[in-house]
N, C-alpha and C positions, 0 to 999 in steps of 0.2 A: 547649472547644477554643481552645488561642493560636494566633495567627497564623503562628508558628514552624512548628506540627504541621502547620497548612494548607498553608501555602505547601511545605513537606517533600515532602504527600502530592499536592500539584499536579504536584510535580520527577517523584517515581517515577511520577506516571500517564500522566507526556512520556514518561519512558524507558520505560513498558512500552507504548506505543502505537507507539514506532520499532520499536519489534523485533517489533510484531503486523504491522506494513505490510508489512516485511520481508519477515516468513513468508506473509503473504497474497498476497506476487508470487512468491513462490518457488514456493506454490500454484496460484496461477492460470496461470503459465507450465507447471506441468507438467501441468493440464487440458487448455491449449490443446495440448502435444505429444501427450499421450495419449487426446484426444477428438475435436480440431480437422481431424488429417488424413484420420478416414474421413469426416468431416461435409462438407467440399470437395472432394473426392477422389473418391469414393465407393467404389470396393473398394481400390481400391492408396492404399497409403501412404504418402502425400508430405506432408513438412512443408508447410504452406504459406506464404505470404510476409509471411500478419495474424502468425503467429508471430513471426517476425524483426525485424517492426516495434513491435509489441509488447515486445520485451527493448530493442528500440533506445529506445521512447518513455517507459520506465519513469523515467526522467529529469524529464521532465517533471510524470509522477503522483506520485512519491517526491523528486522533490529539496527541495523546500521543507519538505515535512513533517518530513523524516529532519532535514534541515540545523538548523531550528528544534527540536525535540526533542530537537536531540545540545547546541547552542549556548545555547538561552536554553529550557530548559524552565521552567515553572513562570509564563510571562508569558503574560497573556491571550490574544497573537496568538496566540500558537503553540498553544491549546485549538483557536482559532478553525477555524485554519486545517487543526489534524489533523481538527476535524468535518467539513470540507467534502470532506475526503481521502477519510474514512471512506464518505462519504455517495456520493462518486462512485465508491467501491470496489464498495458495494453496488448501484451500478446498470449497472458494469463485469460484474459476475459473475451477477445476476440474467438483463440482456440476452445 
């Protein structure tokens, strides 16, 4: 393996980790719309307002990851920083 092919397969593993995050809020937002308002609610179905806050704060869970993945993939921070993405995704969706 050159360092060439390495550092290549680091780039495409940033861009396919932006576009997993992506899909993983475009998912998780539509869990919370189609499971969150009988769970608060309890028969009637009202969006609730973790929903809204939620689309608003996704900013803050995806900004840096997206940003460094679209800008500087293939740099060690930006592994870093999508592991700790991933890892607060999984405990986002698990809780």
């Amino acid at each position: 393996m050159t360092d060439a092919w390495r550092d290549e397969n680091f780039r495409r593993t940033d861009r396919l980790f932006v576009g997993l995050m992506l899909g993983q809020w475009a998912f998780a937002v539509l869990l919370a719309i189609v499971v969150s308002p009988y769970s608060w609610a309890g028969k009637t179905h009202v969006i609730h307002a973790h929903v809204y806050i939620a689309g608003a704060l996704r900013r803050t869970r995806l900004g840096l990851p997206i940003a460094l993945g679209t800008l500087r993939p293939g740099w060690i921070g930006t592994r870093m920083v999508i592991a700790a993405a991933q890892m607060l995704w999984s405990a986002l969706l698990i809780h």
